[in-house]
Every structure is written in structure tokens, then in C-alpha cells.
Backbone as JSON, one array per atom type, in Angstrom:
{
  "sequence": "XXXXXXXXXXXXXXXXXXXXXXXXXXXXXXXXXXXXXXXXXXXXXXXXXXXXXXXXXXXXXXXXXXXXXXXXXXXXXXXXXXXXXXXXXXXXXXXXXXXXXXXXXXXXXXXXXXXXXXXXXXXXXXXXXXXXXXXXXXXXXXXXXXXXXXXXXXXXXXXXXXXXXXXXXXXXXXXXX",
  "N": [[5.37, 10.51, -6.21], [6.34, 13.45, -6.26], [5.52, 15.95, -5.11], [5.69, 18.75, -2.89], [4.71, 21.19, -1.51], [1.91, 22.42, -0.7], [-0.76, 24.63, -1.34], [-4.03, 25.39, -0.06], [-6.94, 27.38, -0.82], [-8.62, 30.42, 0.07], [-11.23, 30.31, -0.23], [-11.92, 27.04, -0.04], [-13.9, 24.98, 0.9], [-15.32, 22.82, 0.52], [-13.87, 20.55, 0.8], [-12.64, 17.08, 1.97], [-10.93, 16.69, 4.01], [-10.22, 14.06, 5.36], [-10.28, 11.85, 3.35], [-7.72, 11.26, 2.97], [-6.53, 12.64, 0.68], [-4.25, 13.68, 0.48], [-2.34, 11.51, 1.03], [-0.34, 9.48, -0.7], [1.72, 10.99, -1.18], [4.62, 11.02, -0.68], [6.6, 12.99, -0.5], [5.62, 15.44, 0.7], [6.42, 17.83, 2.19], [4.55, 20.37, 3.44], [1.59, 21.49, 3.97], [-0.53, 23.98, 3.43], [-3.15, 26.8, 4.29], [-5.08, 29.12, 3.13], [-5.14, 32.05, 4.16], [-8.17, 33.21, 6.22], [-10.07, 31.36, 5.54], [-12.94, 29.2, 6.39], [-13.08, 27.08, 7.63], [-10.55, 25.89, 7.73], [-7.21, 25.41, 9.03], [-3.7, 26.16, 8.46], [-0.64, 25.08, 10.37], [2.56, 25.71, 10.94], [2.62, 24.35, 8.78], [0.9, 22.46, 9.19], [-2.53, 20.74, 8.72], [-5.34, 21.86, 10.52], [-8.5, 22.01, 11.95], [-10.39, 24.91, 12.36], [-10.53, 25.71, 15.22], [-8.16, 24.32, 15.9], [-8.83, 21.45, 17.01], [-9.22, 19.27, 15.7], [-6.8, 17.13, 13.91], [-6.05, 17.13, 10.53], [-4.16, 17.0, 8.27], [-1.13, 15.76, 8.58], [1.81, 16.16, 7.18], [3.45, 13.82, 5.03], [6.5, 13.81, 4.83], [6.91, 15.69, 6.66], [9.22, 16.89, 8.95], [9.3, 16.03, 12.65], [9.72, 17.15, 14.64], [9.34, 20.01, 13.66], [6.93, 20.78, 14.53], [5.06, 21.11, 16.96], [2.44, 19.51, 18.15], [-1.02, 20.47, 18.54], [-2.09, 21.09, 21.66], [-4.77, 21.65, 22.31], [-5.66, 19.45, 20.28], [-7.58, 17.26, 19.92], [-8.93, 15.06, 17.91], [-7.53, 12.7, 15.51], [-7.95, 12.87, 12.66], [-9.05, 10.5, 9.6], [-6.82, 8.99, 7.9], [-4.33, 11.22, 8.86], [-2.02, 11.19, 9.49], [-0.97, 9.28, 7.76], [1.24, 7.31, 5.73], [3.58, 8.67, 7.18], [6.94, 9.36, 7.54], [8.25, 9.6, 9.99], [9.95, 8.82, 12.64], [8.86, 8.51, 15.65], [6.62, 10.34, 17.4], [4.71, 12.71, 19.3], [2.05, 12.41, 20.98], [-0.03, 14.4, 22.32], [-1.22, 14.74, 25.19], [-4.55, 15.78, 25.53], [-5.65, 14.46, 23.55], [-8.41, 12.45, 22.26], [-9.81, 10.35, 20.29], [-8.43, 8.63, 17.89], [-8.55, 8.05, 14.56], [-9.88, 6.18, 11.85], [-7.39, 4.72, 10.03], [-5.21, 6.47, 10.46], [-2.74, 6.57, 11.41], [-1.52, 4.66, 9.21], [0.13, 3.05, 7.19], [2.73, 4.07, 7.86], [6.22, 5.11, 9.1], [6.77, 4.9, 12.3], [8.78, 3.96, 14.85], [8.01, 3.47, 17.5], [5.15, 4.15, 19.96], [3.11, 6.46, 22.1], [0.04, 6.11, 23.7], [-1.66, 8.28, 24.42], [-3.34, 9.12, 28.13], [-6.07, 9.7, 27.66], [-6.96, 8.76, 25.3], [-9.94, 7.36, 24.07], [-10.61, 5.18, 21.47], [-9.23, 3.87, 19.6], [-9.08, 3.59, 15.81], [-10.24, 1.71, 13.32], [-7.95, 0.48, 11.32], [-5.78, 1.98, 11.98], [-2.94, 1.88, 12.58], [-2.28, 0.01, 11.49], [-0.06, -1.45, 9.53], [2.82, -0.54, 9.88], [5.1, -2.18, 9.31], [7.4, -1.47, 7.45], [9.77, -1.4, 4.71], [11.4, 0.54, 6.03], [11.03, 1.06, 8.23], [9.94, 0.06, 11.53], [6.74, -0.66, 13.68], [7.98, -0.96, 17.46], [7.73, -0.48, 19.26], [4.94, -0.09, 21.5], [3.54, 1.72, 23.92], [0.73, 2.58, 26.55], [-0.85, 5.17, 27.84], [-0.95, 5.42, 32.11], [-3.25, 4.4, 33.59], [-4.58, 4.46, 31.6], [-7.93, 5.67, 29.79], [-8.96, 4.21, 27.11], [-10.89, 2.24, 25.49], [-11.93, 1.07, 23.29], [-10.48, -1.02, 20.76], [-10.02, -1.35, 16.71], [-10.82, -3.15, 14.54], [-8.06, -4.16, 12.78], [-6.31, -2.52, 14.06], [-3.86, -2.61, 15.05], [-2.62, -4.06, 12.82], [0.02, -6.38, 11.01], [2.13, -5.58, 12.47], [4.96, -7.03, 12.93], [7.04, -6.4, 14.75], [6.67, -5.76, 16.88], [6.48, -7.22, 20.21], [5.67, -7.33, 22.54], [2.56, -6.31, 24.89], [0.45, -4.48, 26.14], [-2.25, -4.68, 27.67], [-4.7, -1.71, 28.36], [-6.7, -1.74, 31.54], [-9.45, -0.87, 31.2], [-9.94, -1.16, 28.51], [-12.52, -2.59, 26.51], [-13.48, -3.41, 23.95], [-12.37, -5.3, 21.55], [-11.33, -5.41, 18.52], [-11.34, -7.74, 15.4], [-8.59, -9.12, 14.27], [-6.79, -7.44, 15.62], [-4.27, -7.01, 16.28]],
  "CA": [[5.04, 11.92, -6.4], [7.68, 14.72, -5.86], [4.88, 17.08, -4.33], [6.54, 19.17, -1.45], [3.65, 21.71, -0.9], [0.28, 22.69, -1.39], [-1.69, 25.54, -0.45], [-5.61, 25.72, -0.02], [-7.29, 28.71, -0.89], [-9.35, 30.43, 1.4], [-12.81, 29.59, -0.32], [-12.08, 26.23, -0.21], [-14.77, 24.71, 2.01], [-16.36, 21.05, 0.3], [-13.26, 19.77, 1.06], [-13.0, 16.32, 2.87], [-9.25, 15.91, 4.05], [-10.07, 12.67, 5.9], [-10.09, 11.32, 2.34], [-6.26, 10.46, 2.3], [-6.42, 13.27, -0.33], [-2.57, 13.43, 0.03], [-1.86, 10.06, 1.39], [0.53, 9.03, -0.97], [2.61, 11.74, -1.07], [5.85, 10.98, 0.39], [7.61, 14.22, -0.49], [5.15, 16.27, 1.29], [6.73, 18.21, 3.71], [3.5, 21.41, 4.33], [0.12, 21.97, 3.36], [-0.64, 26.1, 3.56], [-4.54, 27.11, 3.88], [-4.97, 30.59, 3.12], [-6.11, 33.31, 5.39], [-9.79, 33.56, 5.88], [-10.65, 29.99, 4.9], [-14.27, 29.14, 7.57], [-13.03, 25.65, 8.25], [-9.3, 24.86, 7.97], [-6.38, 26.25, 8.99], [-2.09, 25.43, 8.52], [0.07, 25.27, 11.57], [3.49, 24.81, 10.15], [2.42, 23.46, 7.23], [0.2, 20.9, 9.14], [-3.79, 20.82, 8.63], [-6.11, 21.81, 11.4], [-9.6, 22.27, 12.01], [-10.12, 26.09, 12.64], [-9.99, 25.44, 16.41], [-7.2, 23.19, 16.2], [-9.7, 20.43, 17.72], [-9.0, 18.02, 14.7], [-5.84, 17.29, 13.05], [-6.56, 16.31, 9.13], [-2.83, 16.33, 7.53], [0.36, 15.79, 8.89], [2.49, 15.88, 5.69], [4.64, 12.73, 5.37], [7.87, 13.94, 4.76], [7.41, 17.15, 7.67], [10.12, 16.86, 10.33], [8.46, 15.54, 13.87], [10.51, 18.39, 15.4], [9.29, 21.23, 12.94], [6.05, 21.19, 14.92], [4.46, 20.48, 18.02], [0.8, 18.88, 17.86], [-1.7, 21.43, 19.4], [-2.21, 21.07, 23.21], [-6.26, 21.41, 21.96], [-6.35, 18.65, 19.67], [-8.94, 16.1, 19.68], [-8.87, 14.16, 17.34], [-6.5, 12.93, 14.59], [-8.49, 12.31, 11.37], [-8.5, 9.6, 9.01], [-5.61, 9.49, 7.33], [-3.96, 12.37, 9.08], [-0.39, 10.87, 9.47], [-0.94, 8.46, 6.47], [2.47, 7.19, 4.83], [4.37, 9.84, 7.34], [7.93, 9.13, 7.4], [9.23, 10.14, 11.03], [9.89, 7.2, 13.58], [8.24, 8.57, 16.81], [5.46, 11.27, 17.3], [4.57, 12.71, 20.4], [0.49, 13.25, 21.16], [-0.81, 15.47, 23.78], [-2.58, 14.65, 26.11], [-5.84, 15.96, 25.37], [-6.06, 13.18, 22.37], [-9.25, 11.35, 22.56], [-9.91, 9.42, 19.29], [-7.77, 8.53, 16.92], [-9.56, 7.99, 13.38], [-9.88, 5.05, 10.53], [-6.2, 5.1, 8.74], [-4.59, 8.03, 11.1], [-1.24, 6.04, 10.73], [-1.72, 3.72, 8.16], [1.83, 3.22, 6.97], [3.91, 4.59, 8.48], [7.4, 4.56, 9.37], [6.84, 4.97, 13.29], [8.94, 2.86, 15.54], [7.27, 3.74, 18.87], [4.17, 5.75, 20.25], [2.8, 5.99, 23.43], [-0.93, 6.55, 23.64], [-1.78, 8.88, 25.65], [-4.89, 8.64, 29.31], [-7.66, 9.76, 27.47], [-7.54, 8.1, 24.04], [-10.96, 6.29, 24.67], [-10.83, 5.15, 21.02], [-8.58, 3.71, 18.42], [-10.1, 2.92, 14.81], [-10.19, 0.57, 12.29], [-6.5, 0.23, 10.67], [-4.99, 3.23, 12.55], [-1.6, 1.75, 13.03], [-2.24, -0.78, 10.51], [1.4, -2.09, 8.32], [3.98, 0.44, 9.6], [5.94, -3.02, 9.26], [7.87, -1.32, 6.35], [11.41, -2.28, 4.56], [12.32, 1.31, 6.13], [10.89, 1.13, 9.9], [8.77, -0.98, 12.0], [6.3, -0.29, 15.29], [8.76, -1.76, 17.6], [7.35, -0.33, 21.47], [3.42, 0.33, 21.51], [2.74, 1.62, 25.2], [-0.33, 3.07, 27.06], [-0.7, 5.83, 29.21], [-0.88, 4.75, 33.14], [-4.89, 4.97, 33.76], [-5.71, 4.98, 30.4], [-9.16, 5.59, 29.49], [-9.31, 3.48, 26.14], [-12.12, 1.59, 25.22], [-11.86, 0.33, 21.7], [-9.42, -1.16, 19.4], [-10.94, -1.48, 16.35], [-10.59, -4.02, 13.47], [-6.96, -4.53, 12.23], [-5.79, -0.88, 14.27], [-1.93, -2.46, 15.22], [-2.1, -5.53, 12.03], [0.96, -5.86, 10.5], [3.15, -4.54, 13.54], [6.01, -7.86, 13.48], [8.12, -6.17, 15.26], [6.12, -5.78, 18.48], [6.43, -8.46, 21.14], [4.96, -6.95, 24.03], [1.55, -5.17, 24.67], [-0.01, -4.62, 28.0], [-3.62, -3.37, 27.1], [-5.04, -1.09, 29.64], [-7.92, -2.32, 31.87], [-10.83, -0.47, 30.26], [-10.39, -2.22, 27.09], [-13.79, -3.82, 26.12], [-13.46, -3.7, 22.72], [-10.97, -5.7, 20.52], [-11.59, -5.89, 17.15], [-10.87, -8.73, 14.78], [-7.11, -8.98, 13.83], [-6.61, -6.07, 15.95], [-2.98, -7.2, 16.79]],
  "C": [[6.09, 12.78, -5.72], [7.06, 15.98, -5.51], [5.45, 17.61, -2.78], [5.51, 20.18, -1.06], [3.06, 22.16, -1.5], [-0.31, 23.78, -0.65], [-3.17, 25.41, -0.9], [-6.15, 27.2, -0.3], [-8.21, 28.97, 0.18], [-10.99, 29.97, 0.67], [-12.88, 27.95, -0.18], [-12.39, 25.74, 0.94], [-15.5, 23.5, 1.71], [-15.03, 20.12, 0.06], [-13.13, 18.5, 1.69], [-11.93, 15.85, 3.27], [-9.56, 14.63, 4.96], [-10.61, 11.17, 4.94], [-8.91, 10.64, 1.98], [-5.88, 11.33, 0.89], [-4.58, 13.42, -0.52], [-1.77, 12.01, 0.8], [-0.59, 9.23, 0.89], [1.69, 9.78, -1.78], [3.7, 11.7, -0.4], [6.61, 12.09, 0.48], [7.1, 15.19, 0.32], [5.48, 16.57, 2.25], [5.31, 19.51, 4.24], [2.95, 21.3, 3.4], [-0.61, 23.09, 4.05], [-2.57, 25.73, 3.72], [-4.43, 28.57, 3.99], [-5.56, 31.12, 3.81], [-7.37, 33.47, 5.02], [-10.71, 32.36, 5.55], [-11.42, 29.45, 6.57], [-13.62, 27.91, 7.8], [-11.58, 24.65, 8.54], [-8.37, 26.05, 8.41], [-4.79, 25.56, 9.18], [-1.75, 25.9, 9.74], [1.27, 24.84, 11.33], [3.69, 23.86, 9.25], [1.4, 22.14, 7.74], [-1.37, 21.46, 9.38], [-4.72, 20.76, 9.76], [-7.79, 22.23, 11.16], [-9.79, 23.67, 12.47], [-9.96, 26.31, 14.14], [-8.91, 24.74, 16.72], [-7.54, 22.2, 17.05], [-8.74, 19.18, 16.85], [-7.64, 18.01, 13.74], [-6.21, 16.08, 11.43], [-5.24, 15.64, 8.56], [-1.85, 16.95, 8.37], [1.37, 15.05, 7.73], [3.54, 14.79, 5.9], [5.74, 13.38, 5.28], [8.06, 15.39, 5.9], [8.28, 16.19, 8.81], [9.11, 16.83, 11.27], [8.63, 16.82, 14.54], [10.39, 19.76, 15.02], [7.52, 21.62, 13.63], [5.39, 20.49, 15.79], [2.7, 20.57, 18.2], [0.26, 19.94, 19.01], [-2.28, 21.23, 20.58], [-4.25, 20.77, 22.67], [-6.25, 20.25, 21.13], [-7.18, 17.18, 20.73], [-9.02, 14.72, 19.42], [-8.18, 13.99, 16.21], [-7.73, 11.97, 13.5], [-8.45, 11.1, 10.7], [-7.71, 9.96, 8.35], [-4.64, 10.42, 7.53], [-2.35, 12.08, 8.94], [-0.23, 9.57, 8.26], [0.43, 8.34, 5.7], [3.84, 8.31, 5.73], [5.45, 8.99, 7.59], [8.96, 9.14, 8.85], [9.23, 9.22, 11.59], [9.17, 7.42, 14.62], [7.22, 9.83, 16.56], [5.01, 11.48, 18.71], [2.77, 13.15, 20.33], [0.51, 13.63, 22.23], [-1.6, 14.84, 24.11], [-4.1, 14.6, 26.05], [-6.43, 14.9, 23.65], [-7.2, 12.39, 23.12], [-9.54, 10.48, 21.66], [-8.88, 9.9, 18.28], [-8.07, 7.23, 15.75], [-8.97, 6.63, 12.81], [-8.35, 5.75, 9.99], [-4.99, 5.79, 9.45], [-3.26, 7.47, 10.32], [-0.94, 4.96, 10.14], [-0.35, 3.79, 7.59], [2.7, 3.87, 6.61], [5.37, 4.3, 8.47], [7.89, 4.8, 11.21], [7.68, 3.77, 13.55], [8.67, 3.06, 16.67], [6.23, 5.02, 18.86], [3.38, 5.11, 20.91], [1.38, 6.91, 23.16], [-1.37, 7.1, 24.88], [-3.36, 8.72, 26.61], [-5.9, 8.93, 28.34], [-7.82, 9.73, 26.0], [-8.58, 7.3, 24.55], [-11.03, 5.44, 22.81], [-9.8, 4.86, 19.59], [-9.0, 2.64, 16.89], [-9.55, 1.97, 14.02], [-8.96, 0.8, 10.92], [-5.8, 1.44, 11.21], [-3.5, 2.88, 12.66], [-1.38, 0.44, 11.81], [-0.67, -0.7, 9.66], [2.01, -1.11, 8.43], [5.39, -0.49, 9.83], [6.43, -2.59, 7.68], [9.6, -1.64, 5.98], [12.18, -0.74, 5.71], [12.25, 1.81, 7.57], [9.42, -0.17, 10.22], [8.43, -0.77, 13.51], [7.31, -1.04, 16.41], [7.96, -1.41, 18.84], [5.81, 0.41, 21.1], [3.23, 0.84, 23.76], [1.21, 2.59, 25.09], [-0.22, 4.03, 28.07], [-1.31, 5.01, 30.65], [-2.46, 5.02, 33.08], [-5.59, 5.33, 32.72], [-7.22, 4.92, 30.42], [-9.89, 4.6, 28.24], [-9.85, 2.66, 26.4], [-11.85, 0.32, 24.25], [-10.78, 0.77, 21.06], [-9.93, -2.11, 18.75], [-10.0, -2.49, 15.46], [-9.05, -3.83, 13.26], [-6.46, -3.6, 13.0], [-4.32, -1.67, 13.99], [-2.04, -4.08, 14.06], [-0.95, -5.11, 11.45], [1.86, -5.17, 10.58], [4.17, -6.13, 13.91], [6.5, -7.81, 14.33], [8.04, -5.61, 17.03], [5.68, -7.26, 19.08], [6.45, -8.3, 22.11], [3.81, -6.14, 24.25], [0.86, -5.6, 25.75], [-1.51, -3.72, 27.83], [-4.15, -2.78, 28.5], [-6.76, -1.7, 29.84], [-9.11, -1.97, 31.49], [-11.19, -0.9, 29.07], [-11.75, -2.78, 27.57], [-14.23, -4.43, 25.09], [-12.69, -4.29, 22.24], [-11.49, -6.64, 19.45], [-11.06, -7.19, 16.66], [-9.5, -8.08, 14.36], [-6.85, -7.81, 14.31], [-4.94, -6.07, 15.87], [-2.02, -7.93, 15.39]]
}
């Protein structure tokens, strides 16, 4: 698909962007929501929750560097970075879960999870072993808080051969690794 951007209107409200609704969009560099819209809102073309709590879409093809993730977020959706194209990604701090899919393949080659993820889901990092990058450095923040890593989150990461899980782990899904 050769989609480069999309705008939302503002009535649009039975939306469910943690559908993967643009998932396999590689050209997508922004997704607009129009002024006045009760539940979403763009931040440089990337999809927030009207508090900027929840991030829904981070357009695959946006530059890493064309926008810095909102100090408030939360939580990163399913599918929110789905198919994105950049090699690294920086989260804030205030990240606590990160959803079913978030970075489902990808082209990350490192990303450091930050203290108070308590929560990483079921294929989140899943096959960013692609012909055009591959997870290569997974760390943890020092004192992380994480809990759970869920079903498959890092399957299909070759190219990692080191992982130091932080001591709160209690969870670890099947084929997490």
C-alpha cells in the first residue's frame, strides 16, 4: 500500500485503533484527527488518546526523530508501532504496559524498557527478525518493575544473545524468547 496519510474526522468515535487498522501500511508516515474529535487526538501525525495516556498509531514509515513520545503516556496499544520501520525508539519513562502486537514487526534493532513497564503482552516484540533489521540489544531499566512477559512477546528475535530479565519477573509466557 502506498498510503502516506490519513486524517480522522472529528465525529469519528466507534473507532477501535488497537485493531491494526493500519498495520500494514508501510508508507504511512501521519495519521491527522480533526479538531474536536471526544476521544482521539494527532501529535505529529501520531495517534493519541485525548490525554495522551495511550498511544494507538505510530505510523510505520514516520521518522523516530519527527516526534517525541508523550512524557504522559501509558500505554502503547495493540498494534501501535505495528510493521514501523525505524531501528530504535525511545519510551518514557512513565510507560507501564505495553499491549498485544505493539511491535509486531518491526524493524527495531534495540529498545530499552523502561522501570515501570510492569507488563509486556502477548507478541509485542514478536518477528522484528526481518530481511531489513533485527532486535539485536533488548535491555531493562535498572529496578525495573516488570512483571509479565507474555506468550511469544520477544519470538522470533535471532539476533539477540543476551537477556538479563529483571528480578520481579514472575511471569514468562510460553515461547516468550
Amino acid at each position: 500500500a502506498n498510503l502516506k496519510t490519513v486524517t480522522l474526522g472529528k465525529n469519528l468515535v466507534a473507532v477501535n485503533l488497537t485493531e491494526g487498522m493500519f498495520s500494514y501500511c508501510p508508507s504511512l508516515e501521519n495519521v491527522f484527527v480533526a479538531a474536536g474529535n471526544p476521544n482521539y487526538m494527532s501529535v505529529d501525525g501520531v495517534v493519541y488518546d485525548i490525554a495522551e495516556t495511550i498511544l494507538y498509531c505510530y505510523p510505520a514509515a514516520k521518522d523516530p526523530s519527527a516526534h517525541k513520545l508523550a512524557e504522559t503516556l501509558i500505554t502503547i496499544a495493540d498494534y501501535a508501532f505495528h510493521s514501523f520501520q525505524g531501528k530504535s525508539i525511545t519510551l518514557p519513562e512513565s510507560v507501564e504496559i505495553i499491549e498485544d502486537y505493539a511491535f509486531e514487526d518491526t524493524m527495531l534493532e534495540s529498545i530499552h524498557i523502561p522501570q515501570n513497564v510492569i507488563s509486556i503482552g502477548y507478541r509485542a516484540f514478536y518477528n522484528t527478525d526481518t530481511s531489513n533489521g533485527s532486535l539485536k540489544t533488548l535491555t531493562f531499566a535498572e529496578d525495573s518493575k516488570l512483571e509479565a512477559i507474555h506468550d511469544y512477546a520477544f519470538y522470533f528475535n535471532n539476533e539477540l544473545t543476551k537477556v538479563v530479565l529483571p528480578d520481579n519477573v514472575t511471569t514468562l509466557g510460553k515461547y516468550a524468547f
